[in-house]
VEXDREN-2710 file (C-alpha; in Angstrom, 1 decimal):
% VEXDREN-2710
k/r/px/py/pz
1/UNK/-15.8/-17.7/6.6
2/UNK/-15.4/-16.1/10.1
3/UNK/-18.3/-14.2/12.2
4/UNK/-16.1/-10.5/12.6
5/UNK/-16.7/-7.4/10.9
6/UNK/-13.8/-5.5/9.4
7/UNK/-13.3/-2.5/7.3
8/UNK/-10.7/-2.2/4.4
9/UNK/-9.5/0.4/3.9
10/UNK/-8.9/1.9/0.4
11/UNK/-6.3/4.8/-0.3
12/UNK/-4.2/4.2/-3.4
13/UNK/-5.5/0.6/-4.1
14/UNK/-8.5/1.7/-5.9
15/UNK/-9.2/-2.4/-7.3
16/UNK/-10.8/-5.4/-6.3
17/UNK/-8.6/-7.8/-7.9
18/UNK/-5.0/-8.5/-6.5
19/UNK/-6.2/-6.8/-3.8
20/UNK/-5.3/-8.5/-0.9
21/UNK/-6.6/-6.2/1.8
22/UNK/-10.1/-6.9/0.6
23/UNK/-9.7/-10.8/-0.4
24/UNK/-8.3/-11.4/3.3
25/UNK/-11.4/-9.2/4.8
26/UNK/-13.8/-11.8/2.4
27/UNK/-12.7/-14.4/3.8
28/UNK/-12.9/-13.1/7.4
29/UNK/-16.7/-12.2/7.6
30/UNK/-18.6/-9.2/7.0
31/UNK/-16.7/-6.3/5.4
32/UNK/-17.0/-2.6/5.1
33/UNK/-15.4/-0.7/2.2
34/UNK/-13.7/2.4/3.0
35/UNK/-12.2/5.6/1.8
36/UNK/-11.4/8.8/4.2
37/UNK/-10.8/12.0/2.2
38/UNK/-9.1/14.1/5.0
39/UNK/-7.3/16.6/2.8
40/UNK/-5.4/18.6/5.7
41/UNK/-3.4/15.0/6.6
42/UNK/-1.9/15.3/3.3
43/UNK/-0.1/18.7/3.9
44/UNK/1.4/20.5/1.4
45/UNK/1.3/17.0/-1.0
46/UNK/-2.8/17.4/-1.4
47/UNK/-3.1/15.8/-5.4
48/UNK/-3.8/18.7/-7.4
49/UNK/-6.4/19.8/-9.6
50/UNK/-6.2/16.6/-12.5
51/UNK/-4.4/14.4/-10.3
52/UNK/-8.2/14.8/-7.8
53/UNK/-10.4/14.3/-10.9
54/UNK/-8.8/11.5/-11.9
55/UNK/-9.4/10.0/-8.3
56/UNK/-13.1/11.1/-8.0
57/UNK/-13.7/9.4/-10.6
58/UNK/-12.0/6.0/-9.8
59/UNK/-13.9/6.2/-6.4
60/UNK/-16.7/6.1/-8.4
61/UNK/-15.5/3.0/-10.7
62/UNK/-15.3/1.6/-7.8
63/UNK/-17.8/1.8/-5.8
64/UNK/-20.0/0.5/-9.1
65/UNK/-17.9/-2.7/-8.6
66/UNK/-18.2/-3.3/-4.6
67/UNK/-22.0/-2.4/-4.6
68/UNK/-22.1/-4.9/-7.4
69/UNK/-20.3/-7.6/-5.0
70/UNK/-22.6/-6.9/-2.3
71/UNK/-20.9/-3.9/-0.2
72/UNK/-21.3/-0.3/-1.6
73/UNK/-17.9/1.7/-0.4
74/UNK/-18.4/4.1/2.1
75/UNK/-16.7/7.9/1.1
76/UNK/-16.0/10.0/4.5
77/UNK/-14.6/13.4/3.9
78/UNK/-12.8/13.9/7.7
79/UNK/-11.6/17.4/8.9
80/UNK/-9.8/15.8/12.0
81/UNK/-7.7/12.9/10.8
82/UNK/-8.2/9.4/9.5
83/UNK/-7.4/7.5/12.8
84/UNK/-10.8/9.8/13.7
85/UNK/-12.8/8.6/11.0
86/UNK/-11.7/5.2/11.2
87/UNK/-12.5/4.7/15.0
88/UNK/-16.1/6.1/14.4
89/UNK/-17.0/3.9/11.9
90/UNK/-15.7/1.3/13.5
91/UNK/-17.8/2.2/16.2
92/UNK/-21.2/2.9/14.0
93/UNK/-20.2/-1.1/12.2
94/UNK/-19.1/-2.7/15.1
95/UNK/-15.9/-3.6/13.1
96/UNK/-13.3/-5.5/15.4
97/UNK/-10.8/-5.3/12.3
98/UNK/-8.8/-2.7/10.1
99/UNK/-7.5/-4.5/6.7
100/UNK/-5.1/-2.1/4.6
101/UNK/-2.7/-2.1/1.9
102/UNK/1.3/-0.8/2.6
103/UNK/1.8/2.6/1.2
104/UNK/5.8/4.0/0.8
105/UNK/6.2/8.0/0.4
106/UNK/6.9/10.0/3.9
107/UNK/3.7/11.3/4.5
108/UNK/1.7/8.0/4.5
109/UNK/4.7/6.5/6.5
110/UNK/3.9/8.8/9.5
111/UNK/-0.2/8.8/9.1
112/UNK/-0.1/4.8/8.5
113/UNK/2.0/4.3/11.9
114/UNK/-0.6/6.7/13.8
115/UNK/-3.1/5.0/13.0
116/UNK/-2.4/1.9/13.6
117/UNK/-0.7/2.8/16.8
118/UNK/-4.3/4.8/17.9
119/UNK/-6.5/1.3/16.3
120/UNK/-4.6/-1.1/18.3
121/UNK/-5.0/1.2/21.8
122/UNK/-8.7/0.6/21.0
123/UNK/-8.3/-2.9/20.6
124/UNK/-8.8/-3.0/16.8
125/UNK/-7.0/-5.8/15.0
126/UNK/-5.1/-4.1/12.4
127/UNK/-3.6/-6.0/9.3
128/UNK/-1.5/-4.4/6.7
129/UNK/-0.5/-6.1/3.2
130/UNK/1.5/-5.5/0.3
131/UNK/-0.8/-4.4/-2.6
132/UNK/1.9/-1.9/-4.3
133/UNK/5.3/-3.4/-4.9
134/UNK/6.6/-6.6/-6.5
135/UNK/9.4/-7.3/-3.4
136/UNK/8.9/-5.0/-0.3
137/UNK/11.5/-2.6/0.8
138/UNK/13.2/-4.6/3.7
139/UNK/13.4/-8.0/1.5
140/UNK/16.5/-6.5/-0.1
141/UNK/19.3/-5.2/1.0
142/UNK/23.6/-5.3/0.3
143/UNK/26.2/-7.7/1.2
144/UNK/26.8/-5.3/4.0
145/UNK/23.2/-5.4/5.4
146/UNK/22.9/-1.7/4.1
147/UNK/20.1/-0.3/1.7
148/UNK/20.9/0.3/-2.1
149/UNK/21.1/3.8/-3.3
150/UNK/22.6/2.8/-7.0
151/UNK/20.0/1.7/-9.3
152/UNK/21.8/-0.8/-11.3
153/UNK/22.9/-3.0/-8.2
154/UNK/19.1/-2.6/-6.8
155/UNK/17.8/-3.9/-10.1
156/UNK/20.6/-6.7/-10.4
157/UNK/19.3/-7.9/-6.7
158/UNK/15.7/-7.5/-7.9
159/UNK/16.0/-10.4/-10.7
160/UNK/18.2/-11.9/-8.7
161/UNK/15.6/-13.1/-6.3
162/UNK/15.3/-16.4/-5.1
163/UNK/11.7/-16.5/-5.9
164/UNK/9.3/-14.9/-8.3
165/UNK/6.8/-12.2/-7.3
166/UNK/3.5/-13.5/-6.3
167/UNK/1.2/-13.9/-8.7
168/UNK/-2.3/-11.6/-8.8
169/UNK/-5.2/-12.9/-6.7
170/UNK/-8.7/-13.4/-8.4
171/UNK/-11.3/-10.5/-6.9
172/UNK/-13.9/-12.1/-4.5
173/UNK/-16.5/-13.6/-5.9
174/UNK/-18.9/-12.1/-3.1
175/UNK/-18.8/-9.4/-0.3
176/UNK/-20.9/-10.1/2.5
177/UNK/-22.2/-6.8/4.7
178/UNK/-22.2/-6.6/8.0
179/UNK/-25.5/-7.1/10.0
180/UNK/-26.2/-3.8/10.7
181/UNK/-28.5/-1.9/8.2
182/UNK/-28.8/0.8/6.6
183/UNK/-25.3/2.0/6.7
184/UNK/-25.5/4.4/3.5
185/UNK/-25.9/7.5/5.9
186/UNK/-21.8/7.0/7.1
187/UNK/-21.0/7.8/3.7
188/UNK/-21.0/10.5/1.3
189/UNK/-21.2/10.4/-2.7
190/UNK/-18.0/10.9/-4.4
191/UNK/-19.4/14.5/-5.7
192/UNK/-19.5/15.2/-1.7
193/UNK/-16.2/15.1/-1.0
194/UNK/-14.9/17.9/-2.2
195/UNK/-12.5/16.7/-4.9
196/UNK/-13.7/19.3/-7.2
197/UNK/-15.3/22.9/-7.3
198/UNK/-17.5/24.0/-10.1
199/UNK/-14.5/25.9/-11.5
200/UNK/-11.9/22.7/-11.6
201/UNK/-15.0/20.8/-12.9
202/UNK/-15.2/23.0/-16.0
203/UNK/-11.0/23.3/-16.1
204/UNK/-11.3/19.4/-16.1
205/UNK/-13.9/18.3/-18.7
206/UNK/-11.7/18.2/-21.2
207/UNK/-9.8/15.4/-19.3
208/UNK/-12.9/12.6/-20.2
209/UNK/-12.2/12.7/-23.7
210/UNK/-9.0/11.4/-23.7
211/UNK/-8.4/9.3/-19.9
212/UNK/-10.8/6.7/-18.5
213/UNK/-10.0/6.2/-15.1
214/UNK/-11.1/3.0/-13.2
215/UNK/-9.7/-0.2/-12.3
216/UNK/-11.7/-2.4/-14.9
217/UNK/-10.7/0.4/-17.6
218/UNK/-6.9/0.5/-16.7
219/UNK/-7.1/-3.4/-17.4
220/UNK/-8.3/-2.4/-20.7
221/UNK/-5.8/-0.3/-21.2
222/UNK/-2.9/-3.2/-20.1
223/UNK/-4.2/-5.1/-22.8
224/UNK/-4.5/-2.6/-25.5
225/UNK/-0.6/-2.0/-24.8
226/UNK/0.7/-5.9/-24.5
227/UNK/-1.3/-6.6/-27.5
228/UNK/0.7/-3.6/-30.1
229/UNK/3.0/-0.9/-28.4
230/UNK/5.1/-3.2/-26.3
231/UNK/7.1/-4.8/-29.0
232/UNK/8.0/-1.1/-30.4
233/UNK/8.8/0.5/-26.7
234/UNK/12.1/0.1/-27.3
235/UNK/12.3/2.0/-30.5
236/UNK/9.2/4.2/-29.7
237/UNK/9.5/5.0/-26.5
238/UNK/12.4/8.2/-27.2
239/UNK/9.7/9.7/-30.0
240/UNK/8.0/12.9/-28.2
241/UNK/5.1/12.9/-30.9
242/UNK/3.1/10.7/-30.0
243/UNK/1.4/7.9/-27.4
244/UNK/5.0/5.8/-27.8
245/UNK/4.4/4.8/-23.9
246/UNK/1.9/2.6/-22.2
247/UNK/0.1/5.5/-20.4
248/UNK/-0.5/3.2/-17.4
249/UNK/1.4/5.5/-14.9
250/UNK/-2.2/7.1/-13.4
251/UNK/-3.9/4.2/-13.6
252/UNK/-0.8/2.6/-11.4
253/UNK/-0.7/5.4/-9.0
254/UNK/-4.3/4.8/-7.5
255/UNK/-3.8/1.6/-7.9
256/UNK/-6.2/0.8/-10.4
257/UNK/-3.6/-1.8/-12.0
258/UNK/-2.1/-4.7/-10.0
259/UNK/1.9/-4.3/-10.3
260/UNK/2.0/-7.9/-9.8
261/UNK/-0.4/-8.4/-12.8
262/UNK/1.5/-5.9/-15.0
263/UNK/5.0/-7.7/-14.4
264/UNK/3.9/-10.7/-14.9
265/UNK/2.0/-10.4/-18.3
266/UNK/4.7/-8.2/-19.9
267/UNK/7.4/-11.6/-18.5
268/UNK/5.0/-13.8/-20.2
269/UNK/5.2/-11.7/-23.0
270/UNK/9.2/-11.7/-23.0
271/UNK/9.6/-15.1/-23.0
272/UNK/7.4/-16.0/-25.6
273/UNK/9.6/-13.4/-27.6
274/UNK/12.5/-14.9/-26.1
275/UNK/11.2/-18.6/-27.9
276/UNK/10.2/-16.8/-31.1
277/UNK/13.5/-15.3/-31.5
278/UNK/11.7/-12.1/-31.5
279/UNK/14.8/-10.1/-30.2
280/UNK/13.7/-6.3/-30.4
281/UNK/10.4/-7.2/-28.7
282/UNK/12.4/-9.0/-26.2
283/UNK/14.5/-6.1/-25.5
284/UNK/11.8/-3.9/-25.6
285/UNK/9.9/-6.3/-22.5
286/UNK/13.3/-5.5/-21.0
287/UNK/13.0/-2.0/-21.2
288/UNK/9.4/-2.0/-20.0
289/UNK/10.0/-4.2/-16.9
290/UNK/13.0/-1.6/-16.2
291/UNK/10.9/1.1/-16.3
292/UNK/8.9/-0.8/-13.8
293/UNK/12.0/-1.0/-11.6
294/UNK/12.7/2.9/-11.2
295/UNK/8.8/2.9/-9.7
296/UNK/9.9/-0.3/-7.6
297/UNK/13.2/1.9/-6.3
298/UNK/11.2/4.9/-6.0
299/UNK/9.4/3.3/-3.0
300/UNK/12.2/1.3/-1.4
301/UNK/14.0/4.7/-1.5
302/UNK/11.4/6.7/0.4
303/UNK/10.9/4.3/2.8
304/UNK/14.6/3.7/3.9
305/UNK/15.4/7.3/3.2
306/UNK/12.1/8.9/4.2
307/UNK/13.7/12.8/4.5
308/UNK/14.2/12.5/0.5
309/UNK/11.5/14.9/0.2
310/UNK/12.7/17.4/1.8
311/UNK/16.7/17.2/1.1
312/UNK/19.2/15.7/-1.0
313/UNK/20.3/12.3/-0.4
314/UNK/24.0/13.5/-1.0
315/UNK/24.5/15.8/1.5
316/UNK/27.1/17.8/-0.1
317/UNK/24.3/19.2/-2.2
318/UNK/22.4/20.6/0.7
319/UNK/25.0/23.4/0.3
320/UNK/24.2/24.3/-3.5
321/UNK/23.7/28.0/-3.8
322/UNK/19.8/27.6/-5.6
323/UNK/18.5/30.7/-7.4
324/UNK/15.6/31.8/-5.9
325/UNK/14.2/34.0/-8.4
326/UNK/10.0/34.2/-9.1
327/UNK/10.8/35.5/-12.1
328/UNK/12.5/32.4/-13.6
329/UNK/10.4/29.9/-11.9
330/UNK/7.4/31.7/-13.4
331/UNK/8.9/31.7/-17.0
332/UNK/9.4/28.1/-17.0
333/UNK/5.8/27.2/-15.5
334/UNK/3.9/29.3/-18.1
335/UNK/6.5/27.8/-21.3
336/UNK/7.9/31.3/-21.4
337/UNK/11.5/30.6/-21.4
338/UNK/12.3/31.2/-24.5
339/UNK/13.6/27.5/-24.9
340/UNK/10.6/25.7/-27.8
341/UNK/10.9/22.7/-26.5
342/UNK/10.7/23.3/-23.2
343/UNK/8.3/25.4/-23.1
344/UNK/6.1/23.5/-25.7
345/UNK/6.7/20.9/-22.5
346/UNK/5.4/23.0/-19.7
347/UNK/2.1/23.9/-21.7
348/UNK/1.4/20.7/-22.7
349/UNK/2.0/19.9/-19.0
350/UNK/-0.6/22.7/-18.2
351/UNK/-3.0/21.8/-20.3
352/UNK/-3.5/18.4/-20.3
353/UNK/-1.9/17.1/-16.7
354/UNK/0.6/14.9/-19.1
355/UNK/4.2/14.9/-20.6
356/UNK/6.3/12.4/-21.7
357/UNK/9.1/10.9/-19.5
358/UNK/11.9/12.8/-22.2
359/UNK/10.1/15.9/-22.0
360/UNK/10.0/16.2/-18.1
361/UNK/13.6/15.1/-18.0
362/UNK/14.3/18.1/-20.3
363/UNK/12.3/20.3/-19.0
364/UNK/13.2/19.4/-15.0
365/UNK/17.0/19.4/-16.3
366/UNK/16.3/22.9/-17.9
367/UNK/15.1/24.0/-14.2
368/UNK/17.4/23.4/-11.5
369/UNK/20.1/23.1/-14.6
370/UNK/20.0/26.1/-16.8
371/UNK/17.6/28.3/-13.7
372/UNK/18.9/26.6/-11.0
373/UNK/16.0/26.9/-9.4
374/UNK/15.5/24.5/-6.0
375/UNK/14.6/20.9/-7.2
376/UNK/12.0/21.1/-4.4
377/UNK/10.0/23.7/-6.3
378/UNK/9.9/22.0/-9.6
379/UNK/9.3/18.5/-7.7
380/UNK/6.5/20.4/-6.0
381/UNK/4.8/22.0/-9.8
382/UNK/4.8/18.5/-11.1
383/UNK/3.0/17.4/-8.2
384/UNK/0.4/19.8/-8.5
385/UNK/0.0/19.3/-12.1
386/UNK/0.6/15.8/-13.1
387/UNK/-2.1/13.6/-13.8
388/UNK/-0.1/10.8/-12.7
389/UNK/1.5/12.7/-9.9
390/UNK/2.9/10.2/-7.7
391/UNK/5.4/11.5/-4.8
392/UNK/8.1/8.5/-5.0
393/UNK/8.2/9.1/-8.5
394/UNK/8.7/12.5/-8.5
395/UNK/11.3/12.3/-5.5
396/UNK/13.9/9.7/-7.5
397/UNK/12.9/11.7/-10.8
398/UNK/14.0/15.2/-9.1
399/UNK/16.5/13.8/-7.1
400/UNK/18.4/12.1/-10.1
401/UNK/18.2/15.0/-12.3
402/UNK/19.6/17.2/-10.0
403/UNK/22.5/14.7/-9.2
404/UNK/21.1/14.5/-5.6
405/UNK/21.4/10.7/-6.0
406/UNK/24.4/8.5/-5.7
407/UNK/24.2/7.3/-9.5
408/UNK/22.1/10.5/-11.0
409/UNK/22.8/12.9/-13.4
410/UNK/26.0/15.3/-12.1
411/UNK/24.7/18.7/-11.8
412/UNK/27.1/20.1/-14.2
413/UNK/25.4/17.5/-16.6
414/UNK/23.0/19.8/-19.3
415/UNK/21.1/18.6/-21.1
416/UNK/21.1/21.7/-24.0
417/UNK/17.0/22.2/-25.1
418/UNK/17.6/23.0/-28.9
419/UNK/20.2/19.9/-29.2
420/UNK/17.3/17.9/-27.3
421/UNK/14.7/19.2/-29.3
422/UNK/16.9/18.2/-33.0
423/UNK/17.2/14.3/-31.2
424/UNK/13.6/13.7/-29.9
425/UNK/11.4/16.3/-32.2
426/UNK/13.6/16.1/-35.2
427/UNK/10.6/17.1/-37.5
428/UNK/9.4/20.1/-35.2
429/UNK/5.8/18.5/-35.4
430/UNK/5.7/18.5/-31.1
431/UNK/7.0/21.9/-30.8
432/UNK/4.4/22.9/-33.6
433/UNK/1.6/21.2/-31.8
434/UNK/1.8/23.2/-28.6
435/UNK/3.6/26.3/-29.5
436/UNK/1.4/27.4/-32.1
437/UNK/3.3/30.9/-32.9
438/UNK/6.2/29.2/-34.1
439/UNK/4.5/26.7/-36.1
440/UNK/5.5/28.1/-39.2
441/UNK/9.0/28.6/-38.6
442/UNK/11.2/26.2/-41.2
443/UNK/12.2/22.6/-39.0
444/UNK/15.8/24.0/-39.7
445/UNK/15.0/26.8/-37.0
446/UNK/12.4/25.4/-34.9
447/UNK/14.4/24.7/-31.9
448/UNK/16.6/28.1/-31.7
449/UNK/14.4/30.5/-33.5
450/UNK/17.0/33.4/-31.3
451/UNK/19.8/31.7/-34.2
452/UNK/17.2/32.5/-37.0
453/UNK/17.7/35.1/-39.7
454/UNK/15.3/38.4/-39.1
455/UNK/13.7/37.1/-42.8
456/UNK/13.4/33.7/-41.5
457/UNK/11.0/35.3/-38.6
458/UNK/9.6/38.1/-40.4
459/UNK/8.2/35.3/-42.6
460/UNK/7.1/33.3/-39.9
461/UNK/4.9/36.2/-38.2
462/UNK/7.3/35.6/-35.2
463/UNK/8.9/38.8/-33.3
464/UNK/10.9/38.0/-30.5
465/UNK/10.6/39.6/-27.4
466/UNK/6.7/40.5/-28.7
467/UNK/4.9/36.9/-29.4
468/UNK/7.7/34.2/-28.5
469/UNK/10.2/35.4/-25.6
470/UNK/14.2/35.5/-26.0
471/UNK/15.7/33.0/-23.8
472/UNK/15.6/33.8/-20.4
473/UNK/18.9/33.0/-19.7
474/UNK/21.8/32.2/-22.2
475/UNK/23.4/29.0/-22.1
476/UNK/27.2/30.0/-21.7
477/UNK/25.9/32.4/-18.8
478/UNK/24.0/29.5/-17.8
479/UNK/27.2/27.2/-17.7
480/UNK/29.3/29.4/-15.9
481/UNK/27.0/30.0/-12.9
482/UNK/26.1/26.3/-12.6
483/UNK/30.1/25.8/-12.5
484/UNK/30.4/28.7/-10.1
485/UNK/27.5/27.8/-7.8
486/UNK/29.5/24.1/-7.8
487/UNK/33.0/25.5/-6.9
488/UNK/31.1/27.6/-3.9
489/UNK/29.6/24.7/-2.7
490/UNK/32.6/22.4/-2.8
491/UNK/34.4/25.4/-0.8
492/UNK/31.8/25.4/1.7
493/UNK/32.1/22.0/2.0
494/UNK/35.6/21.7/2.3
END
């Protein structure tokens, strides 16, 4: 073990196992756990309201675990910036090192290089290491030496490697502090920091009952979903009703889970299947270590495309004539468009911070499909909203759906709700669940009550237009703006 001091720094690696920021700092000498809350660096992509609880509280899962390995993490809330932060504790520790993890989406891109531009002008040694990603974004490239913007070659490239992803490292056995006491005062506790106010704390109590945030919990959670749901994914994982998915995404997006650890014990899993002749459950491991793919191409697309958040990747689309209407954009946040199962969608979103992937393809189609809305405001709701909220993520998700992406959805692809809604919630019982005032409309109806007879509604207690809105907009009127916003663009263009 060496003599120097240095701090890791923890953002969206919130672990000690597979972490190789912190196992390199063990081995180095002293260390000093870190985490800079500096909410203004994060511009208009500050997590919202669930997506802060959920970290508060893995801050303080963590810091349980490094005080138990002999260094407690310091929390610094910083009004100026993290480079800021970073140099004064540095200073205070006498730290000669900066240890971090890679992060992908634009905004860490900028920050990251900052600050470790500013760290090395002070003569701070600063090491960065790939914590997130099974492959990182400049291992892969084309034939041509160009980046991959289709999917499917990406993927083919990815298990076409000429080496497997590394496997997880084992958590340090022991942290060792630096020589300098008391350093307690540098930090803050986690209900410092200003995650939450009293009235998101009462908005977010319900949260605990159902999500237990925390590396050692996510873990949990892994082995809960190898052990039954992962042979069914691929029959399951289209069913709206229910917890058909893994429900690892938050505890992947603070990094609670290792990727590494993930892909590897879902392979292990698929070739056992694969020796069993278990087929379906090797298809479903397929389907799962696919899914883990689109996370994988959501990063290598922000980082060699880091403007994605901002524009379209196809630049013809730039010149689509968006409806900027408050109106419809407010409809389809509150579940007021008169669509069930989007709007049983958006208030599940609301109240819980959670929808499943079919439902926010339906209801992000609905939005920049049948509103055509701008992607960018939907891409921005989720973010505020999700529990899992993760930037890349959203990007590809918004970008594909609103055929901003080389192989996404066309534009002139929709998705119509109440044909959705008799595929994915054939029985009604997910529309029922959160739109209570149609909940005893006949399953024949549920997903176009506008088509039911007035006795059919009369029945139900439903008056439309009084407790459940008309649709918003109609679906041929729909289609023939969405064509005619395309024929104006392709003239602009032209």
């Amino acid at each position: 073990m060496g003599s120097s001091t240095t701090i890791v720094w923890f953002r969206r690696d919130l672990r000690v196992e597979d972490n190789p920021a912190l196992a390199a700092a063990s081995k180095a000498g002293a260390v000093v756990p870190l985490f800079i809350w500096c909410a203004e660096e994060e511009g208009e992509f500050r997590p919202g309201r669930v997506s802060r609880w959920w970290l508060k509280q893995s801050l303080m899962h963590l810091n349980s675990s490094l005080t138990k390995l002999g260094c407690p993490l310091l929390m610094q809330k910083s009004r100026g910036s993290s480079l800021n932060a970073l140099l004064q504790i540095a200073r205070d520790t006498k730290a000669t090192q900066v240890f971090y993890n890679h992060l992908y989406d634009p905004v860490s891109l900028i920050r990251d290089h900052h600050v470790k531009h500013g760290l090395s002008q002070y003569g701070i040694t600063v090491q960065t290491f790939n914590a997130d990603l099974l492959y990182e974004p400049w291992e892969l490239f084309d034939a041509r030496g160009n980046p991959y913007t289709h999917f499917q070659l990406f993927w083919q490239r990815y298990l076409g490697m000429d080496h497997e992803p590394d496997g997880p490292l084992l958590p340090p056995k022991r942290l060792s502090p630096p020589a300098e006491p008391g350093l307690g005062h540098l930090g803050l506790p986690a209900e410092e920091l200003g995650l939450e106010d009293d009235f998101e704390k009462s908005s977010n109590a319900m949260l605990a009952r159902t999500w237990t945030p925390g590396w050692s919990n996510a873990n949990k959670s892994l082995d809960a979903f190898l052990a039954g749901p992962l042979a069914d994914y691929g029959d399951n994982r289209g069913k709206v009703d229910g917890g058909t998915t893994s429900m690892l995404s938050p505890h992947l997006h603070y990094g609670e889970l290792s990727i590494r650890k993930v892909f590897h014990a879902v392979r292990s899993k698929q070739l056992l299947w694969i020796t069993d002749g278990r087929q379906p459950a090797e298809r479903s491991a397929s389907l799962f270590l696919r899914a883990l793919g689109y996370r994988e191409y959501s990063r290598y697309l922000c980082f060699h495309f880091p403007f994605t958040h901002e524009r379209s990747l196809l630049g013809h689309l730039r010149h689509f004539p968006w409806r900027v209407d408050e109106g419809f954009f407010k409809a389809w946040r509150q579940g007021r468009t008169g669509y069930p199962l989007v709007d049983a969608g958006m208030r599940e979103l609301w109240a819980t911070g959670w929808l499943h992937n079919r439902i926010r393809v339906i209801v992000s189609s609905f939005c920049v499909k049948f509103l055509q809305l701008p992607w960018r405001w939907g891409m921005k709701y989720f973010w505020d909203t999700l529990l899992d909220a993760d930037l890349e993520s959203d990007i590809l998700g918004w970008q594909y759906i609103s055929g901003s992406l080389p192989d996404g959805h066309e534009l002139d692809r929709m998705e119509i709700p109440h044909i959705e809604g008799r595929r994915f919630d054939p029985d009604g019982n997910y529309v029922r669940k959160w739109l209570p005032e149609l909940s005893r409309l006949p399953t024949e109806w549920i997903h176009e009550p506008w088509n039911a007879p007035p006795s059919v509604l009369c029945a139900a207690g439903i008056e439309l237009g009084c407790n459940y809105p008309r649709p918003v907009v109609e679906i041929a009127a729909a289609r023939e703006r969405l064509q005619r916003g395309l024929r104006d663009m392709w003239e602009h263009n032209s």
